[in-house]
Each structure stands twice: as C-alpha cells, then as structure tokens.
TORVEX-309383 format. One line per field, with one value per residue (C-alpha): x, y, z. Coordinates in steps of 0.02 Angstrom, whole numbers, plus 50000, padded with zeros to 5 digits. Example, Ala and Ser with C-alpha at 12.3 -4.5 7.8 and 13.67 -1.06 7.14 Angstrom:
2
px c(50615,50684);
py c(49775,49947);
pz c(50390,50357);
% end
This chain:
642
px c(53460,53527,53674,53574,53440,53539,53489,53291,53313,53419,53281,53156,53240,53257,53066,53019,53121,53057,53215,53186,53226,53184,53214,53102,53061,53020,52981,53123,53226,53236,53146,52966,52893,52722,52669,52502,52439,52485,52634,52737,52868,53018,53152,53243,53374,53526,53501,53538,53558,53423,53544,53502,53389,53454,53489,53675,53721,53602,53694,53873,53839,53750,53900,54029,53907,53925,54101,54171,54022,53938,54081,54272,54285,54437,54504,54617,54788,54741,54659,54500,54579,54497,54488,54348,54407,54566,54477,54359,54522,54608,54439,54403,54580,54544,54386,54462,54620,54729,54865,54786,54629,54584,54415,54360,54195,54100,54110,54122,54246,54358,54347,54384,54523,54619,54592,54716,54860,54861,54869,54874,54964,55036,54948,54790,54636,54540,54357,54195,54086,53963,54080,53976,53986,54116,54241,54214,54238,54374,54475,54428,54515,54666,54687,54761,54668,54514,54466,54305,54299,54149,54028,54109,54205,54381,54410,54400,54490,54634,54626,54639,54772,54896,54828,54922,55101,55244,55289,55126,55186,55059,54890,54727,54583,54445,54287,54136,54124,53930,53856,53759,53611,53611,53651,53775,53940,54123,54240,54352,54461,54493,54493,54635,54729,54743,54805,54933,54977,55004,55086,54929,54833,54647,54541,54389,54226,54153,54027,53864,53967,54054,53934,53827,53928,54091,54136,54057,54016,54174,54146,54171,54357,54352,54305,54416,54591,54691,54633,54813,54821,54687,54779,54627,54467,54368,54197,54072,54000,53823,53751,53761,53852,53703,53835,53916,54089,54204,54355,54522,54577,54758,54916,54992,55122,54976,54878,55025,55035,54836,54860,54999,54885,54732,54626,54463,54583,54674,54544,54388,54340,54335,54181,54069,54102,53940,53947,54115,54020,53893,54011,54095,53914,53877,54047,54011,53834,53888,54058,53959,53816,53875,53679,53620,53703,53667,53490,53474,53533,53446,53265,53323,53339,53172,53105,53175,53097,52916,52957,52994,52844,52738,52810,52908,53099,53244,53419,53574,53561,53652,53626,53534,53498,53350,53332,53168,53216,53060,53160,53096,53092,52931,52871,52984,52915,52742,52761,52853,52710,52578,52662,52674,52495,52473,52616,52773,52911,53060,53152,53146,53310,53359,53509,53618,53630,53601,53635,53509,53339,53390,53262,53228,53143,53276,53208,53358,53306,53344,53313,53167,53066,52994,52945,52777,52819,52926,52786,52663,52784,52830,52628,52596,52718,52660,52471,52514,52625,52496,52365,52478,52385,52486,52501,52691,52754,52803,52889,52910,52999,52951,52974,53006,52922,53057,53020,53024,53125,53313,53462,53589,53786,53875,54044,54148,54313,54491,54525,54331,54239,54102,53992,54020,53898,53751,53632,53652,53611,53458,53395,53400,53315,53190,53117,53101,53279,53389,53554,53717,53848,54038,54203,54401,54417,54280,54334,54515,54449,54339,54476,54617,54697,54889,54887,54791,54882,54723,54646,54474,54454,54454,54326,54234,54178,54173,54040,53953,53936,53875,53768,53725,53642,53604,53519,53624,53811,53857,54020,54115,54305,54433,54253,54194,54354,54331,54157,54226,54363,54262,54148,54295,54310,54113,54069,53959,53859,53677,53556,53708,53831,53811,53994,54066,54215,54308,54439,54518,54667,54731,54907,54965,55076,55126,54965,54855,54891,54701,54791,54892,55079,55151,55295,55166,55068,55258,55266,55095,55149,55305,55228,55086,55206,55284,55151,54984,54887,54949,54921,54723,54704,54787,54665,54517,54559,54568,54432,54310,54332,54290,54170,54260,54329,54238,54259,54436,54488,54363,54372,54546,54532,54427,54513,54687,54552,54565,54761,54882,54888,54700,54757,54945,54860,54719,54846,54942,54790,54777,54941,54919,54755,54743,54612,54605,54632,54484,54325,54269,54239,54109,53933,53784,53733,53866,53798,53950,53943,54096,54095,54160,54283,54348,54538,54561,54507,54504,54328,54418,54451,54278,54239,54375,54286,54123,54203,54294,54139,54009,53844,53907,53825,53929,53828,53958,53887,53922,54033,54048,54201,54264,54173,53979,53904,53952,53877,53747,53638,53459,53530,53644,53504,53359,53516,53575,53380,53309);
py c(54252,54407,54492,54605,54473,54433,54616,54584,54392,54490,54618,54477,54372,54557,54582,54394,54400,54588,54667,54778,54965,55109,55298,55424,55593,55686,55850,55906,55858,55824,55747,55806,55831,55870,55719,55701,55852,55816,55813,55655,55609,55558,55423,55400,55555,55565,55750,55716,55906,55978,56085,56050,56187,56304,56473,56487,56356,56382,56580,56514,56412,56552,56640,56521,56500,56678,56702,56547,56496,56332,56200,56197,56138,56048,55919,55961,55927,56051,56186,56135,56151,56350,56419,56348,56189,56235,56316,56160,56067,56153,56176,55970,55929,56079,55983,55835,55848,55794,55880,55889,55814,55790,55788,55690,55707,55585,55496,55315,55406,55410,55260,55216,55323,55280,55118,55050,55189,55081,54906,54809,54644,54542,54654,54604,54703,54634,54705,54713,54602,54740,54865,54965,54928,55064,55008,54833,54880,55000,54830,54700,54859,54865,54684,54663,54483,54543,54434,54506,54481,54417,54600,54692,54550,54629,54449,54351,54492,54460,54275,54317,54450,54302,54187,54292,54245,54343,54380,54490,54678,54773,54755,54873,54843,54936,54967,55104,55196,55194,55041,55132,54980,54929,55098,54989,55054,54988,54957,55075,55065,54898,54878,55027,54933,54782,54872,54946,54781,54684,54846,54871,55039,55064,55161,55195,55265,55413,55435,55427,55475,55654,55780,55687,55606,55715,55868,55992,55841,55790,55621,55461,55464,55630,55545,55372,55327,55259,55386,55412,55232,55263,55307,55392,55465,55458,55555,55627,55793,55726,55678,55780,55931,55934,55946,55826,55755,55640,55662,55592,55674,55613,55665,55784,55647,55518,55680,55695,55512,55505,55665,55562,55414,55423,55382,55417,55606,55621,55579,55656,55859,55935,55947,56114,56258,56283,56100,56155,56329,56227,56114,56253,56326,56187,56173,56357,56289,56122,56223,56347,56264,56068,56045,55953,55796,55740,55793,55695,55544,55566,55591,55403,55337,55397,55344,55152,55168,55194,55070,54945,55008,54930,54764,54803,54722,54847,54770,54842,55020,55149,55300,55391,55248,55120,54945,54851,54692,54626,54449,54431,54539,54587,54589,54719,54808,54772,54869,55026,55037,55002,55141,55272,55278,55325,55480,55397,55384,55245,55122,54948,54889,54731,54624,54660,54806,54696,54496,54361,54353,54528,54635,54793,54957,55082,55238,55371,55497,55710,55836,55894,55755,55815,55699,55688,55644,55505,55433,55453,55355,55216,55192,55199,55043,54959,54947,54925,54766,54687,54696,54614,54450,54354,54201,54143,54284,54255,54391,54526,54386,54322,54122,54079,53885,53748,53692,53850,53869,53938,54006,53893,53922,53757,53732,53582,53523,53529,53422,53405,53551,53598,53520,53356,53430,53459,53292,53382,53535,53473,53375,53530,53637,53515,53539,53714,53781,53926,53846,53941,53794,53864,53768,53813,53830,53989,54062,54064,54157,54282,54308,54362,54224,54208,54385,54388,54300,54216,54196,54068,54171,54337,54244,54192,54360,54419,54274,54310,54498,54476,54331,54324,54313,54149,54056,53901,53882,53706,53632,53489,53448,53635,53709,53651,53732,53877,53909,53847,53984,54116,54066,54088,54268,54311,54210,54099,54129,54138,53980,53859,53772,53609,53533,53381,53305,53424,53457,53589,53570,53465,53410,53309,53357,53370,53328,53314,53151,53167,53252,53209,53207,53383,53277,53201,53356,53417,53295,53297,53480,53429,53281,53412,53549,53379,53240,53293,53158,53022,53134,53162,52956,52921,53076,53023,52813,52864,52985,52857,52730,52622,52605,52593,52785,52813,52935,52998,53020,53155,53208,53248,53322,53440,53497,53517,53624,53764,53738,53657,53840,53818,53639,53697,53855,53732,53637,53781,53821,53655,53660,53807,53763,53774,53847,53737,53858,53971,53860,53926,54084,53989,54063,53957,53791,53663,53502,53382,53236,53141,52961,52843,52735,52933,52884,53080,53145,53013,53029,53068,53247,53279,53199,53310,53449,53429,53415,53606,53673,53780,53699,53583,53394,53249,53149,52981,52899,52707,52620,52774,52886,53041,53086,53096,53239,53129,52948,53003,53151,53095,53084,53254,53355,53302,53352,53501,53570,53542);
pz c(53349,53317,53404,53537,53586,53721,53776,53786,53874,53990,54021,54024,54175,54248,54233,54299,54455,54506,54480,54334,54346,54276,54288,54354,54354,54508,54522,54674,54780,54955,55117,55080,54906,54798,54712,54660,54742,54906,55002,55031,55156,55060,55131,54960,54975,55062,55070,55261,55357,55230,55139,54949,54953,55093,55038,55070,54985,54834,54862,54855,54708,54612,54649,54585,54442,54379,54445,54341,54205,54176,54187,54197,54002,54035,54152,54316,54229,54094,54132,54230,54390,54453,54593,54675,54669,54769,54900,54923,54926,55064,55174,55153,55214,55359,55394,55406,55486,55368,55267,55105,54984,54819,54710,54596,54491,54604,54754,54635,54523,54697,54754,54550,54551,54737,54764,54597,54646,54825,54753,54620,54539,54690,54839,54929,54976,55109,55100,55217,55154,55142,55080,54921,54741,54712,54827,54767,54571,54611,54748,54561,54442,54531,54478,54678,54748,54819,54992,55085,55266,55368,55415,55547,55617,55677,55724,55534,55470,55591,55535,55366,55383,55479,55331,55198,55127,55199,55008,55000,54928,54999,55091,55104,55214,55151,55252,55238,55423,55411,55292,55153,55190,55327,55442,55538,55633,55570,55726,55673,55819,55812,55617,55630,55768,55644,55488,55592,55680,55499,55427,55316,55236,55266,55183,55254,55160,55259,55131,55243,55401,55344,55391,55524,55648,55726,55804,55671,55551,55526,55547,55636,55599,55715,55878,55839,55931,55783,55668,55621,55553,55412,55250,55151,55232,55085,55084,54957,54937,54848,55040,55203,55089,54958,54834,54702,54699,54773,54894,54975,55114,55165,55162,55027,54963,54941,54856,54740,54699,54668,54563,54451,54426,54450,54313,54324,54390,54256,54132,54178,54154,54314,54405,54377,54489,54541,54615,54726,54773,54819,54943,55005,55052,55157,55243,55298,55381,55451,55526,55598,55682,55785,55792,55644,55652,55835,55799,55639,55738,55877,55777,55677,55849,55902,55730,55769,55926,55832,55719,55850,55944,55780,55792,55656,55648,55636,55612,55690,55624,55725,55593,55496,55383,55460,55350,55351,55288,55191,55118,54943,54792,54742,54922,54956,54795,54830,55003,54938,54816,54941,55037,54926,54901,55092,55033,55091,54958,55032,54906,54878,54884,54798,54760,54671,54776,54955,54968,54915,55012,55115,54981,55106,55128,55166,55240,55254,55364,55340,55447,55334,55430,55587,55743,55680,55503,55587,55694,55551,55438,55599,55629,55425,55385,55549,55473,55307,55368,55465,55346,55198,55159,55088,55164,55144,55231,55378,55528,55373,55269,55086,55099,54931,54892,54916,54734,54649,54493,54522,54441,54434,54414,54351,54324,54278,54334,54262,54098,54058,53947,53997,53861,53953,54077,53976,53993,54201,54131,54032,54156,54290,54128,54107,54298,54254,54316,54216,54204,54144,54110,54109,54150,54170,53962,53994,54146,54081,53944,54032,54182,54038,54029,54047,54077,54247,54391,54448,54273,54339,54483,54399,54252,54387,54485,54298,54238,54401,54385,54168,54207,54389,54530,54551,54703,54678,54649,54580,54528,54514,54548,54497,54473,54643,54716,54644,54725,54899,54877,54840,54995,55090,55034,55016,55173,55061,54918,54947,54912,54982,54872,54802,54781,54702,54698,54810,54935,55037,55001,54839,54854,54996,55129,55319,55411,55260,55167,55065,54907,54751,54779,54715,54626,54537,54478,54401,54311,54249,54204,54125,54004,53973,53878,53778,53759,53836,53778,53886,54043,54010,53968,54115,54208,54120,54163,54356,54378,54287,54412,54449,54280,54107,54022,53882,53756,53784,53629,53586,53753,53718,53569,53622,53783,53677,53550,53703,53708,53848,53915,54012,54078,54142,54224,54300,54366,54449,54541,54597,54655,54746,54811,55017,55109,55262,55383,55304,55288,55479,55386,55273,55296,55238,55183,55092,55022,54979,54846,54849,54780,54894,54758,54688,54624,54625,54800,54928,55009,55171,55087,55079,55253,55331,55242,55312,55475,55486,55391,55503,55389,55270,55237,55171,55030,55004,54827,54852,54715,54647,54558,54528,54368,54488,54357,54200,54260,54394,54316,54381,54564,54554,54481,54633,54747,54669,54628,54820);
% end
C-alpha cells in the first residue's frame, strides 16, 4: 500500500454511499439558464433579488474595475486596503446600524476570522445545532469547548447556559438568523434575551437574511427587540448583494480588535475591487427600492403552498429557502436528476452538509422565477414523486433495509488499546460492516495531546470529521463516555449509540453513590506517575470480573508503550466526567450493555441512565463484568449491528 491509497478507498466509500462530488461547468449564472437548448428553471443559486446580472451593479463594478485594476495585489494591512473597500465598509455598517464593519475575502473567511478573536482556551461557544460548516470550523479553531444546542430551542440553550461553571471566561452563542437548509427562523428575541441574561456575546449569521428580510433588506436583526444584545451581525455579499465577500458589522472597538487578529484578515490579499463595486451596486438597488425582499418571500410562500397542494411535505421553512426532505442519499440524487431532465436545476443535498437520513432537494428561490415558473416547478416535482417506483420509499423517505451494511465508529475504554477490540471488530467486518477501531491512546494523539485542554474530545470531532460519517457510534467504558458527551452537545448522533460499560457521571458523590470514590482515583493518579504497573493489575483484576484477568502483562506493556501521559489525562476526564443534568437533551436511540457483576460501574449507573434518557434501552448481561467487548464478541456484535 502506498502512501496516497488511502486517497482512492476514500473516494471509493464516497462513490458507494452516493456521496461523491464533482465540479461543473455551467454556462451562467442565475435563476433561469440555457442548458441543452432550452431554458431551465434554476433553484441552485442564492442569487436571491436577481442582481448578478442587473446592469447597475455589473456598471459599478466595471467602474471599480477600470478605476482600481484587476485585484488589490496586497493584503489590507499593506497596501490592499483602496478605496472601494472603505466605502463598502462605511455603507455596510450604515446598512446595518452599527458603528462600523469589516470585510473579509468571503463570507467562511469571516466567520474563520471572528469567531477565534471572541473565544478561545477556557471560553465556551454554544452553537445551533444546525448552525453552517463555517461557523462550526471557525467555534473548533478557536480551540474554546464547542457545545451545540438542540435546533431553535431557546429553552436547552438556557439549560445549558445555567449548566456552565461560574469559572467560564467568556461565552458566545452563535446562531444563523435564516438556516442555510432548512429556510427556518432563529428566535432571535429570545436567543438575544438569554445572552444578555448570562452576560454572553452572540453572533448571529445574517448570511441568507441581509438583503431579503428588513426595512430595505437590512435584515432580520432590523425588525428584532434585543438587537442591541448581538455582538456581530455577520452577513455575506456572495447572496442577496450578487457580490463576493464576507462582513462583520459591529462596533468600531470590536472592528479594531478583529483588524489586530484576525487571521484569515491579516493574512489574506484583499478582495478585488470589482467584487466591492459590485456590493456597493447592489446596496444602491436594494436601498432604493423596499420591494424585492417581501416579494421574494411572499412568491416562496406561494411556491410552498403549490408544493403542499401536490402532496408534497415542506418542513418549517419561513424563507426563501424550501427543503424537500427525500431521506436517503441516492434517492435524493436520483430525483434531482430525474428533474433536471423535465428543465429544473435544484441540488441534492447530502450529509455532510445536512444530518444522517435528512438527504434533501433544496430549491432556493430568486426573483428571476415568476409565479408560473413556481407552479410549473410545484406540479413538476409533485408528478415526478408519485410516479417514483421504488418500492421502499415510503411518504418521500428512503427506508434503508434493517440489515444493510453500516459504518461503524468503535472506541475502547481507558487502560485497554484498542487492539484488544479487534476479534469485535472482525466479527462486525465479517457481516459485511466498515469498522474504524480507535481508543483513548488515538484520540489523545489526534486531539494534541497535553497541549489541548480536552485532548479525546478534540481527537474525537477530529477522527469524526477525517474518517466519518458513520451510522453507528459504539464504545465501551472512557470511549462510551465520550460518545454520550458528545450526544449531549450534538443532540445525538444519527443511527443511535450503542454503549457499554457506562455512566453519567463517574465518581461518586452527594446523591450519586454509582461512581468510584474521587480519593481513590488520586491515588490511582499518584501511584500512576511512580509505579503504574500495580494500578492497571489491580484495573485489569476488577474489570475482568468476575472471570480470571488474562493477559495483563502484555496488556500493560503495551498501554505504558503510549506513555502514563494518555492514562493520567484519561483519568482526569474521568474525574471530571458529569453530565447528569444534560442527558434530557439526548436526541435518538441509546442501547445500553452493562454487565450486571461490573466491579467498575455498578449496573445501577447504567439503570439510572436509562431512566433520565428520552430513548435509551438497558441491556443487563447476567454474570457478566466490566470488560463485555473483550469476553462477549458474538453477543455485542448482533447488538451493536441491528
């Protein structure tokens, strides 16, 4: 195996699961093109007002063009920073109602660039659930702890702003004012009146608002009480202004601390001026005319209304943006495709982009689409859904067979590599199922180690994002815990978790005596940095019980092979490990496999568990330990494959 075959198996699994991507050429741009000699309504742009091709903005960038010349040849702390990109500057923060903004290249590059100068080591962003890729990759580069909130629910975020320790630095709720995929509304009021209530920022992505909703597009932020609470009103000029670019409006002493840090700023060449002429074009037609955006809403609504009209299922869109969730993968591809051929262009949209099982057709409506084009398109995908054939769909929804091969995360517990899981791996491969087998000696690696303050859950959004998605998460003892905690933030991975050996909280205390005694994990922490050995014999003697330890002295070996750093920091997290009060927040299925003789976590852990969790089903192995995955690998792989 050479060192890029990884590439082509990646591409492969890519290809098999109908999520393989490729560029394409088209010949323009905007809400109605020529393709294949006829014309074709297209629902893939976000050219929302129709101005990528008006002629005063196409003027004012020809202008800025000839005034100014092909780029700015330098970056905005040099000498890249011209006059157009002033102007834009002052008009956005005009527009907006703030004191001041500031561009960036793109509207990722923003996010990229504001969301590490608000927190980092020691803060806490607390995301939508639903928030967009950039936000999300801008909340895991600030290295703050990332915890996403349940969709639009004012009242888990609450819960999980009083769950935070009073020795929190900062705190940044992030949310997107309309959802890029699902066309969906953010509370804004009430999301504002909780920042401000726990002393928190919020920075809320205007992105698909700015332009469309508003007095004179200036977006939902315009017509909000608590508008003064939001610390950035972050937008993007590639959408309603036809444009490209990224922007913060806030005010000027945030600008001038984004201008002293911000890298993807400070480190990027300015964007061209014909892109700001172009912006400033647009501002001068969306300023001038309060039309467009009530009319581009108010054709989506009659355009739902068609849709609905055709038996077709619209979720909770309130925009310009109308999801038709198809379910599975290469139905949703299959019906963009089937589509087209009738002359209407909309996307299939697939995870990772939207969660597991929500593949959809999102039509994003412009103002180049007249009534008719809308009813045409409604009564189109109406007839082309009814006459699918295939027979597992069911309501619009792929129903994938129960015994279908999966992807499978698994991850073993503290003091065990993960080699020691492989006969459970090979008997899940051997059914047909892609396993990736990783354990705390991995993620410690991948998550940076002692330089991260959360080094296995940092390794494990990082072994996710390289490796993932997967349709089952399974893991056993610190492994197990790490999944449940990151339901607790994601609101539950999709395909259910399969969890053994695990508990909600691990040491004992007032009102929860399932747990280890904290005195004893110090001085398990204590012998570790002086005599290890006897620690993991004495781990490995309780956790095999009741049947005989066996092994333990090349068990030991190895572990010590990854150094006494990976066990003391697994041990920290156990420690530290308390999420109690968070498991109503869990969202899908939770299958539990405790044995009922564990020496490690009493089985009333687990039954407690079950108990506080929405969906969750308590499997108690009879005569049974601690170490299930190592002694019990027939029996955990029917559970963990169904």
């Amino acid at each position: 195996m050479t060192s890029m075959d990884w590439i082509e198996s990646g591409l492969e699994r890519l290809r098999t699961g109908g999520r393989l991507r490729r560029t394409r050429v088209f010949p323009a741009a905007g809400g109605k093109l020529e393709l294949d000699g006829r014309e074709t309504l297209n629902f893939s742009s976000n050219d929302y007002l129709d101005l990528a091709r008006n002629p005063r903005v196409i003027a004012a960038a020809r202008e800025a063009l000839e005034q100014y010349g092909a780029g700015a040849t330098a970056s905005r702390l040099v000498c890249g920073t011209l006059p157009p990109h002033e102007t834009l500057e002052h008009r956005i923060a005009a527009w907006k109602g703030r004191e001041a903004a500031l561009v960036f290249g793109s509207g990722y590059a923003a996010n990229a660039g504001i969301l590490p100068r608000l927190a980092g080591r020691g803060d806490v962003v607390l995301a939508d659930r639903l928030a967009h890729a950039s936000l999300l990759d801008a909340a895991v580069l600030s290295r703050a702890r990332l915890i996403r909130f349940r969709h639009n629910d004012p009242q888990d975020l609450e819960r999980r702003l009083k769950s935070l320790p009073g020795k929190t630095r900062r705190i940044l709720v992030v949310t997107e004012s309309v959802f890029s995929m699902d066309g969906d509304l953010a509370p804004l009021e009430e999301l504002a009146g909780l920042a401000h209530a726990h002393g928190a920022m919020l920075l809320v992505d205007e992105a698909h608002a700015s332009g469309v909703f508003g007095e004179r597009g200036r977006g939902r932020l315009a017509d909000q009480n608590g508008a003064d609470a939001v610390t950035v009103d972050m937008g993007t000029l590639s959408k309603a202004l036809a444009s490209c670019g990224g922007f913060a409006a806030c005010d000027a002493k945030l600008r001038e601390w984004l201008v002293n840090g911000s890298r993807s700023f400070i480190y990027s060449t300015a964007p061209p001026p014909a892109a700001m002429g172009a912006a400033l074009g647009a501002l001068d037609v969306v300023e001038a005319d309060p039309a467009p955006g009530p009319e581009l809403l108010r054709r989506a609504d009659l355009f739902r209304a068609a849709l609905r009209a055709q038996g077709v299922a619209v979720k909770d869109s309130e925009s310009q943006i109308v999801p038709v969730i198809v379910g599975e993968d290469r139905a949703a591809v299959g019906l963009s495709a089937a589509l087209e051929k009738k002359a209407i262009l909309v996307p299939a949209i697939r995870p990772p982009t939207v969660p597991e099982g929500t593949a959809r057709l999102r039509f994003s409506l412009t103002l180049a689409h007249q009534e008719d084009d809308l009813r045409r398109a409604a009564a189109v995908l109406g007839e082309t859904m009814r006459q699918d054939s295939n027979p597992d769909r069911e309501r619009g929804r792929t129903v994938m067979p129960s015994d279908s091969a999966r992807r499978i995360l698994l991850l073993s517990g503290w003091g065990y590599p993960a080699a020691e899981l492989d006969p459970l791996a090979k008997a899940l491969r051997d059914t047909g199922h892609e396993v990736v087998l990783s354990g705390p000696e991995d993620l410690w690696g991948r998550g940076g180690g002692g330089k991260s303050e959360q080094p296995f859950v940092d390794g494990l959004e990082s072994l996710i994002a390289e490796q993932g998605p997967f349709e089952r998460h399974a893991g056993w003892s610190l492994g197990a815990m790490l999944l449940l905690e990151r339901a607790v933030r994601e609101d539950g991975p999709a395909g259910g978790l399969v969890l053994c050996g695990v508990t909600p909280r691990f040491c004992s205390g007032r009102g929860w005596p399932c747990g280890v005694a904290s005195a004893e994990v110090r001085t398990m922490q204590r012998m570790l940095r002086s005599d290890p050995e006897p620690v993991l014999r004495e781990f490995y003697r309780r956790s095999a019980a009741p049947r005989a330890a066996e092994g333990a002295e090349v068990r030991i070996e190895k572990v010590l092979s990854a150094g006494v750093e990976v066990l003391s920091a697994g041990l920290r997290f156990l420690q530290s490990f308390d999420i109690l009060p968070l498991l109503a927040g869990v969202r899908g299925r939770v299958h539990l496999l405790h044995g009922s003789c564990d020496g490690i976590v009493p089985v009333a852990a687990a039954r407690r568990l079950e108990a506080e969790l929405p969906a969750a089903r308590l499997e108690e192995m009879q005569g049974e330990g601690h170490a299930l995955p190592l002694y019990c690998v027939d029996e955990l792989s029917r559970r963990i494959a169904l």
